[in-house]
N, C-alpha and C positions, 0 to 999 in steps of 0.2 A: 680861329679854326685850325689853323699852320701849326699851334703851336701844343694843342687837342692831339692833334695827330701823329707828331712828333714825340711827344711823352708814351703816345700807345707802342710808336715802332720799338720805342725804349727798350720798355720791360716785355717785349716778344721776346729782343735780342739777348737780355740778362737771362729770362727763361732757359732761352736755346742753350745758354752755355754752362747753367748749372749742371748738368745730367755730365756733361761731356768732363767737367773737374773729377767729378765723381766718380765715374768708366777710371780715370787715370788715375786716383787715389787707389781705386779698389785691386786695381793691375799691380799697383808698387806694393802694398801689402799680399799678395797671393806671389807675388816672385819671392817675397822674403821670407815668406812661411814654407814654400818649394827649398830653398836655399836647405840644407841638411847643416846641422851646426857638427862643429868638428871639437872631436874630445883627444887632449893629448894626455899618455902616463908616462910615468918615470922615465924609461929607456926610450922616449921620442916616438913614440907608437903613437902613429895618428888612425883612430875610426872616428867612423861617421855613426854611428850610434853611442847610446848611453852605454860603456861597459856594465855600470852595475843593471840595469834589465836581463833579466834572466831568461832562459829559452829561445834565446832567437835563430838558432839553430835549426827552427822550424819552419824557417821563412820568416816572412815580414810581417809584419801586426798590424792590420789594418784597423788604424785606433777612432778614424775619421767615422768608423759604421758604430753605432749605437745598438742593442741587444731590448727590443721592446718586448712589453711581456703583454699578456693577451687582456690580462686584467686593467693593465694602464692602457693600452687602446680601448677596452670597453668604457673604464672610466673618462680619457676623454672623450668618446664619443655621447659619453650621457649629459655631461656638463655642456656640449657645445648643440647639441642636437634638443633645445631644452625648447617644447611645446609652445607656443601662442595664449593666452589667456582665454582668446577667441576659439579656441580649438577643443579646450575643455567643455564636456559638456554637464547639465545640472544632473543633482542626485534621482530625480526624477525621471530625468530621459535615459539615464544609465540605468534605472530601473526599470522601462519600459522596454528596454534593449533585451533586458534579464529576461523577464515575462512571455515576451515575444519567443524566445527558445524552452522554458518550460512549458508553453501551450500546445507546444510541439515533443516532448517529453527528451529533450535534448540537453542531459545534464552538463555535460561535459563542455560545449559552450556555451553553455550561460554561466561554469564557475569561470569559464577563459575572459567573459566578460570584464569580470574583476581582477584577476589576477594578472591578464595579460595588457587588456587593452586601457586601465583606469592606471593598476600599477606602474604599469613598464614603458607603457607608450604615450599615455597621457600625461601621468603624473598625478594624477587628480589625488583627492583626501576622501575616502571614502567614510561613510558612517554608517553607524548600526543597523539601517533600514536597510542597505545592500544583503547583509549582512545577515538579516532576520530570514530576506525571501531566500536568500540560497541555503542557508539551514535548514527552512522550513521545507524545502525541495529536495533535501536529502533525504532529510527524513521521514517524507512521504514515499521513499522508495529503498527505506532501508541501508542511507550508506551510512552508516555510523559512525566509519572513521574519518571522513571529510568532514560530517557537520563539526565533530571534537577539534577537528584540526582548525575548521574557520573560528568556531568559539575562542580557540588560545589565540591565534593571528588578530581578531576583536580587540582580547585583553592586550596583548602588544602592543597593540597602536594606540592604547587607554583611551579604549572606546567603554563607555560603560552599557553593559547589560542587560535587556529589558527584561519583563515579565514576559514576552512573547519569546523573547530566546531561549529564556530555561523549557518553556511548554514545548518547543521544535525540540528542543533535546532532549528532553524526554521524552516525544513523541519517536525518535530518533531511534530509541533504548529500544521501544516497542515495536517497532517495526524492522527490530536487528534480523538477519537471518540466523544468527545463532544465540542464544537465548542467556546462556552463559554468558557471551562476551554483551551484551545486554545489560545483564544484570550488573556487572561489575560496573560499568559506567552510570546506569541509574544511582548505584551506592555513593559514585563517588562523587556525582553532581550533587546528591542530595549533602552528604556531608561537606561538601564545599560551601552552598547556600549557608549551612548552620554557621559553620564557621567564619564566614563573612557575616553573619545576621542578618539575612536577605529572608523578609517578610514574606513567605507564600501566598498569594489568592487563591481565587477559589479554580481559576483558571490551571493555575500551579497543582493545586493539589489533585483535581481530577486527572492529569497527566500522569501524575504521578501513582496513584493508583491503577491507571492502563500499565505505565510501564512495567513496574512490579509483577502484577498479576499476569501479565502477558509473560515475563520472561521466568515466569513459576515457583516466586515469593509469595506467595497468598497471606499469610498470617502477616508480613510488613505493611500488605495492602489495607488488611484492618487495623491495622495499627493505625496505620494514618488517618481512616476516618475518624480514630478514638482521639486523633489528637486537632482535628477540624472540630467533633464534640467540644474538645475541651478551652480549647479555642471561642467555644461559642459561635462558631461559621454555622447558616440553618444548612442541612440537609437536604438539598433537593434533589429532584429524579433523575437530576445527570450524575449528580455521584453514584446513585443505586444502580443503574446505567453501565459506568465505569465498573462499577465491583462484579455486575452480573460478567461482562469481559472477562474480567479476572479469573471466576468461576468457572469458567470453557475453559481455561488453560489444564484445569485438574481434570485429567478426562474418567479418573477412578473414580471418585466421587466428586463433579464437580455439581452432576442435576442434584444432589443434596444440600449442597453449600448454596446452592441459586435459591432453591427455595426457600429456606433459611432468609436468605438477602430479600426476596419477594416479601414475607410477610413481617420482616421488619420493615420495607416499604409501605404496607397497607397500614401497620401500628401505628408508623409517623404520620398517617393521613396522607401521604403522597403520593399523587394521582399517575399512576403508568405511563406514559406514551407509543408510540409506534414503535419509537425505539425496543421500547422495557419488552413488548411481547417477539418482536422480533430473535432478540438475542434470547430469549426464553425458548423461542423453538430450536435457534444453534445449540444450546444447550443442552436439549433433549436427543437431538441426531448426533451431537459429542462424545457425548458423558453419562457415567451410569451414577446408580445412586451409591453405591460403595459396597462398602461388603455385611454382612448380614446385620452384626451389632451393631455398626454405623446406622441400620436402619429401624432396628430398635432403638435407639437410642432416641430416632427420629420421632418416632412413635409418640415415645414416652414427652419426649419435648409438649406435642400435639397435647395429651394429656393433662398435661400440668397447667394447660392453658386454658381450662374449659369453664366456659361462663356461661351458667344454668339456663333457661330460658324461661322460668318462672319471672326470675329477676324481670324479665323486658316484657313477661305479660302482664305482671301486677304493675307498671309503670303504664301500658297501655290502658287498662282498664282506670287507674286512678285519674288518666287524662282524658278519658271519657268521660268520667261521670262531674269531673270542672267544666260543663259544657259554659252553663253561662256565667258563674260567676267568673273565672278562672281560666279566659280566654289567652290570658299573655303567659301561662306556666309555663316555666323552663322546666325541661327534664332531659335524662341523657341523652345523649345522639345515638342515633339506630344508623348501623352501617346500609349505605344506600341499596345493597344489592340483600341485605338480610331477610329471612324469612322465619315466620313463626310456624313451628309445625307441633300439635298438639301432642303427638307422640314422643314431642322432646330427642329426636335425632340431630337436627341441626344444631351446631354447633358454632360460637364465633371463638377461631383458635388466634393465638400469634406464638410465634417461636423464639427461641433464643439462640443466638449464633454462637455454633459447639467452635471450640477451639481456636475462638480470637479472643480480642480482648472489648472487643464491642457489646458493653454490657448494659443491661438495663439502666442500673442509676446511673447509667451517663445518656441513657437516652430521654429519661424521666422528665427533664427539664424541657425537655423541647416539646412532650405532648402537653404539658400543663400551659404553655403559651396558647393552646387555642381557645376561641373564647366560645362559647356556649350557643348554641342557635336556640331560640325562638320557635316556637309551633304555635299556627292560631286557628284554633277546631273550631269550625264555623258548622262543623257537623259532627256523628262520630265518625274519631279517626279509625281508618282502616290501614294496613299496611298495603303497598304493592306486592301482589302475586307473580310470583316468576315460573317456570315450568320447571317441573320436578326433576332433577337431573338424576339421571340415569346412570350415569359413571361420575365415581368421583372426581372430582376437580380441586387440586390444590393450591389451586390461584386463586379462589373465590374465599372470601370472608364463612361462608356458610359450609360446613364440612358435614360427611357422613361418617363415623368413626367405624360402623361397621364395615367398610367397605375399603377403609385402610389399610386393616388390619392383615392384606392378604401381600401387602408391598412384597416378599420377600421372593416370591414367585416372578418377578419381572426381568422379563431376560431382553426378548427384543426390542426395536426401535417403536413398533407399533404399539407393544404395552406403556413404554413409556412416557407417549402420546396419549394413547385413554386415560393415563395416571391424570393430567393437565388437563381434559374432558374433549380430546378427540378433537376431528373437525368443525363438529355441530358446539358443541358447547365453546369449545373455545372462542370461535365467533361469538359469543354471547356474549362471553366476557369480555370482549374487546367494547363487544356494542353497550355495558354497563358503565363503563367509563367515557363513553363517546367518544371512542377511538372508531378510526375507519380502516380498515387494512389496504397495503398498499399489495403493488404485484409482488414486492419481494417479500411480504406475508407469507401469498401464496407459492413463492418459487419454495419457499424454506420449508412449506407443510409438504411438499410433494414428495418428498422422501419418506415422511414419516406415515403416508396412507397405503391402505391395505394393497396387495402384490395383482390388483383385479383392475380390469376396466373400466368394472362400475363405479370404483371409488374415484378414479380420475376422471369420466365423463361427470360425478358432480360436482367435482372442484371444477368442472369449467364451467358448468351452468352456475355453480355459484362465483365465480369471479362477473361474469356476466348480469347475474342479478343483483351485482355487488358497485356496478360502474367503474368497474378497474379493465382498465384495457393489455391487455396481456401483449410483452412484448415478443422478442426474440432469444431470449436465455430462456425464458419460460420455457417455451416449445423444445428447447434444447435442453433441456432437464427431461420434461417429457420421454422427448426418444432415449436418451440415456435410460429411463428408468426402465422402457419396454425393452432393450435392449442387453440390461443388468438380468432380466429374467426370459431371456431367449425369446421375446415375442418379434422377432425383424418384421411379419405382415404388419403388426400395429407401428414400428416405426417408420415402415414407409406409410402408412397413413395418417401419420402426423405431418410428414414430408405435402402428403397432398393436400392436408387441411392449413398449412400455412401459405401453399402457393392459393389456395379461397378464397383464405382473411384477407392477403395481399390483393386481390382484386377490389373485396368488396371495400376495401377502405379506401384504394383508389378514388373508386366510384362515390365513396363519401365523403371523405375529408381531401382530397386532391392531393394536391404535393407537401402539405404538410409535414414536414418533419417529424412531428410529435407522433403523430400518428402513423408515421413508417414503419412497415415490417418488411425485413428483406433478410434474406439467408446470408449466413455469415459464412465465414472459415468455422467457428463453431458448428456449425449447422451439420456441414460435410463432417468433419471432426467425429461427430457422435451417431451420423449416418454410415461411416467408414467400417463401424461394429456391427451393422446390420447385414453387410458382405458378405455373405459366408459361403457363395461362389466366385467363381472369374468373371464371370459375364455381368455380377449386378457391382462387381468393381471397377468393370470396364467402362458399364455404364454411368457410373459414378464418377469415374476422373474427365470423360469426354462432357460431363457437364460444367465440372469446374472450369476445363478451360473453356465452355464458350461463355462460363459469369466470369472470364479473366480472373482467374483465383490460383494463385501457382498453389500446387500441392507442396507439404511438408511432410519431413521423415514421420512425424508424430500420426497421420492418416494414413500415411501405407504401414507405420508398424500395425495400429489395428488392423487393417486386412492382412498383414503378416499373418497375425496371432489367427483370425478367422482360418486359414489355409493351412498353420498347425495343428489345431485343434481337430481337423475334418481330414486329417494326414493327405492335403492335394500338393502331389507335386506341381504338377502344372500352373496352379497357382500361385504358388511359391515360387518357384521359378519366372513367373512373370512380376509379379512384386520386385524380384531381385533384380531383372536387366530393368525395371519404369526405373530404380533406384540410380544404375549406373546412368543410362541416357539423362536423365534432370541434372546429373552431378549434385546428387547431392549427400553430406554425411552421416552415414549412419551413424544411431547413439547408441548406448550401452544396451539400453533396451530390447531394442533391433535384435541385435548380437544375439542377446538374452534368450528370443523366443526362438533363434536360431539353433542354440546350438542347445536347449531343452529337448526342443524339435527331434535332432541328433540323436541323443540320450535315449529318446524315448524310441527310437527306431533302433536304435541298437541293443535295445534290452528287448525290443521283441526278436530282433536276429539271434539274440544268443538264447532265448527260451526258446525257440525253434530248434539251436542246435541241441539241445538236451533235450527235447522231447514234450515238454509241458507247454508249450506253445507252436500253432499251427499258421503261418505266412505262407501269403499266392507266393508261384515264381513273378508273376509281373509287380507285387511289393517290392522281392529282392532286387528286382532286373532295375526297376525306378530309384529305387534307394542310392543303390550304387552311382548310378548315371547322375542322380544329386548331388552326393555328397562329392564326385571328381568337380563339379561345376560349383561348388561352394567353394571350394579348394581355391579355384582359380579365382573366383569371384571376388576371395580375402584378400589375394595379395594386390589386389589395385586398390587397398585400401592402407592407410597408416593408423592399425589397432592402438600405437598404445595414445598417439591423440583422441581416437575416438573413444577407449575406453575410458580417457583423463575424464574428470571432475571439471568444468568450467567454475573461475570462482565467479558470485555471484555480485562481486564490483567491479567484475570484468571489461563490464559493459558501460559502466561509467567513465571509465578510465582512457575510452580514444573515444575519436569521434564515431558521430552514427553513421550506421552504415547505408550506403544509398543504394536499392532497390524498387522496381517498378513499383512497385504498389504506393511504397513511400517516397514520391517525386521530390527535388529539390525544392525552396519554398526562398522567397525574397523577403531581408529583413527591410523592415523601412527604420531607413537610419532618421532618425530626429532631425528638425531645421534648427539651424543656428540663429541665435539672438539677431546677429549682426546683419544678418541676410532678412532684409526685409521687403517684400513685394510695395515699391512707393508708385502710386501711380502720379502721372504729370497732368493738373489741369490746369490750362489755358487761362491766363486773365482774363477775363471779359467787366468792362465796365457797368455797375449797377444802374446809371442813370440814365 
């Protein structure tokens, strides 16, 4: 044990004395390197510096300091500060991070997701599914040059490309705000695929024709269906779908070109959907039919297509009279909604699409794939009766020629409407194909029905006999329409028949969501044009704020324009101090109906001075007293920001702004692998 203890005192003792060698080595080399070395020349000339060093006349060189640059400090910091394996998290939960800020339409961090916190601070290796959803997020809001830029960053990191990537990016193209720089990048993705040889789907190629046709390539858009034809891809109603898209972007003649695309839809057999009549009504409140020849031409199309009716009566009668031998006869297929009219009017037309290249013998192949139906007359067949329509209708298989013939005559939105069969019919024809109309059916007809009450009180009895529950853009289309034609008593009676609905659905459905109706910022928005005094504006903003609704410049310019229109100073002048008290900035708009306003006051001041127009003194007296208080009003404002253009990836580009309405929101960060909740239990013996 003595001798145990002995060996320990030992190596204490060696210990202690190592450090203390060291102190005194390190002292005798720092005297010797203090020591200044001495330089002698020819004529016995002793310095203490190197003669050949130049400049030293500027003092002394302090040679001991080192000159770091900012780049080698980042670099070592990157190399030494290098993440945990444990720290990185899966493609997954970085995904879900992503998500979590576009549910909240927060683009700007969720790209920071990837480029700040996966790149820079993680480290991580991203791959293409990051990659898809932030593409797919641009392009949902139009930034164009982000999703191209993450697409290149992709191919850099030779990530390969999916078929959902090219679809974001050209969904991308389509939802550019400028249509030009659109097009230019649809052309040059597309030529990119060819020249890579990058197979399209069908997924691909519908994109592709939104994108085109959206940014006002139309003839490229049929191109492409001609080369899914030749392809052998089938046709279905998404693509007809996509091309009806396409045809809104032509607002000259685009309802021509749709129809055209309609009844190559009915030719292939292909059954509409909600979709097909939906974008059929955008199309009618869009676009006209073109210009005169264009609608002969259309005519003549109609024409050329005409298949007798004798044809389909002497096939009905030969299938009458095979009652009983001749029960399984095949004979042609009669279009579902057709009608046999003894007078020989009805008509089954199809058209030919003028000025693409979408041509019959490339569609031939694909009607000839169907295979023949079956009829078994267990009695004589009769056809289905349908009700005689009244206005022609160019969506239906059965046409009236005489009643075509007057197209050239169609100027407003409402003729263009009856051209498709109006209200009444066009529900028919939805109900032929067993389509159900949804609310936004009915938002889209409401523009197109006559400028009366009665035609909107029976769009509501028929949404209602229809089982569609009318939301809150409905009712705000509504008042907008009674307010496009100066009726303000009907839109505040819309205003009361929503606070109704909102009870009785209370009382029915409870707190269900689905079934809520609550006034919006829209609401007030299309109420604000109904103002057309001070007092029902007055009364209008002290509502907002007890529904907590801050007002925007876009609701007081409406009552601007209201108090221009009706030359109220007083009005006008209240508008302008609600403007300054909110802080808030006026847009060009504003400005707009301001200084109209001006103009138009001062050209009745100067027909006054020359005699052809007659002003109160209390006009002149008001005028004046205005326009010094507009004066003063301008300069607390900075015109040329307010008059500037905001560009529209502005808003992508910093973070979002934080305001009451849109409160802060907590991300839930992901759990880590490593962190696992273990609980402890007790052994207890079995026996």
């Amino acid at each position: 044990m003595a001798l145990q203890c002995w060996k320990l005192i030992r190596l204490v003792r060696n210990a202690a004395l190592i450090p203390r060698n060291v102190n005194c080595h390190t002292e005798a080399l720092q005297n010797k390197v203090m020591k200044r070395k001495e330089y002698r020349t020819e004529n016995n000339f002793i310095y203490l510096e190197d003669p050949d060093t130049f400049g030293t006349l500027a003092g002394k060189k302090n040679h001991e300091v080192l000159l770091e640059d900012e780049g080698d400090i980042k670099e070592e910091k990157f190399l030494k500060d290098r993440p945990l394996k444990s720290q990185i998290l899966t493609t997954k939960q970085y995904a879900d991070l992503i998500k979590q800020y576009l549910e909240r339409k927060r683009i700007k961090e969720a790209i920071d997701v990837l480029e700040v916190r996966m790149l820079k601070e993680d480290r991580a290796t991203p791959e293409n599914y990051i990659y898809n959803i932030l593409i797919g997020a641009c392009a949902d809001v139009g930034y164009t040059k982000k999703a191209f830029k993450l697409f290149n960053d992709m191919k850099r990191r030779a990530l390969k490309p999916t078929g959902d990537t090219y679809t974001c990016l050209f969904n991308a193209c389509a939802n550019s705000p400028w249509p030009e720089n659109g097009l230019k990048h649809a052309q040059h993705l597309r030529t990119l695929m060819i020249e890579k040889g990058i197979e399209p789907n069908l997924t691909n190629y519908n994109a592709m024709i939104k994108a085109f046709g959206r940014c006002g390539d139309l003839p490229t858009a049929f191109q492409i269906v001609d080369e899914m034809i030749s392809k052998k891809i089938k046709i279905r109603v998404h693509t007809f779908n996509h091309l009806l898209q396409a045809c809104i972007s032509d607002n000259n003649s685009g309802l021509r070109h749709a129809l055209v695309v309609w009844r190559k839809m009915l030719k292939m057999r292909e059954k509409p959907n909600i979709f097909s009549f939906n974008l059929m009504l955008k199309c009618v409140k869009d676009c006209q039919l073109g210009t005169a020849q264009e609608i002969h031409e259309l005519i003549g199309i109609i024409q050329d297509h005409i298949i007798p009716n004798t044809v389909i009566l002497s096939a009905v009668q030969n299938n009458s009279s095979l009652e009983a031998g001749n029960r399984n006869a095949k004979r042609k297929q009669l279009p579902e909604n057709h009608t046999v009219d003894n007078n020989k009017k009805d008509l089954d037309i199809s058209y030919e699409v003028p000025n693409t290249d979408l041509k019959e013998e490339a569609l031939s192949h694909t009607e000839n794939e169907d295979m023949p139906i079956e009829i078994v007359n267990k009695s004589i067949q009769t056809l289905p009766k349908i009700d005689e329509r009244t206005s022609p209708n160019l969506l239906s298989r059965s046409l009236k020629m005489e009643q075509v013939l007057a197209l050239k005559e169609i100027q407003s939105v409402q003729d263009k409407f009856a051209v498709v069969g109006g209200q009444d019919d066009f529900l028919k024809e939805m109900a032929v194909y067993s389509v159900k109309p949804d609310i936004k059916t009915f938002t889209q007809m409401l523009p197109l029905l006559e400028e009366t009450k009665e035609a909107e009180l029976k769009l509501l009895e028929t949404i209602k006999s229809s089982d569609v529950i009318a939301d809150i853009d409905f009712y705000n289309m509504l008042i907008k329409k009674r307010c496009l034609r100066s009726d303000y008593i009907g839109a505040f009676e819309i205003k009361e028949m929503i606070e109704n609905e909102t009870k009785r659905r209370k009382r029915k459905y409870g707190l269900k969501k689905k079934y809520e109706l609550k006034k919006n910022i829209m609401t007030y928005g299309v109420l604000a044009m109904a103002c057309d005094t001070k007092e029902k504006a007055e009364c209008l903003l002290v509502e907002m704020k007890e529904e907590q609704l801050k007002v925007n410049i876009e609701i007081l310019g409406s009552m601007l324009r209201q108090g221009t229109v009706a030359c109220q100073f007083e009005y006008i002048t209240y508008i302008m101090k609600y403007v300054k008290d909110e802080n808030l900035k006026p847009n060009g708009l504003f400005i707009k109906h301001l200084e109209s306003f001006i103009e138009k006051c001062t050209d009745k001041m100067q027909k006054t001075a020359k005699g052809s127009y007659k002003c109160s003194p209390e006009f002149v007296k008001s005028f004046k007293k205005f326009a010094d208080h507009y004066n003063k009003w301008l300069k607390q404002f900075d015109i040329d920001s307010t008059l500037a253009e905001e560009h529209p990836w502005k808003q992508f580009q910093e973070p979002y702004p934080e305001t009451v309405q849109h409160q802060n929101f907590t991300i839930k960060e992901p759990k880590r692998f490593f962190k696992r909740d273990r609980k402890f239990f007790k052994y207890t013996s079995k026996l």
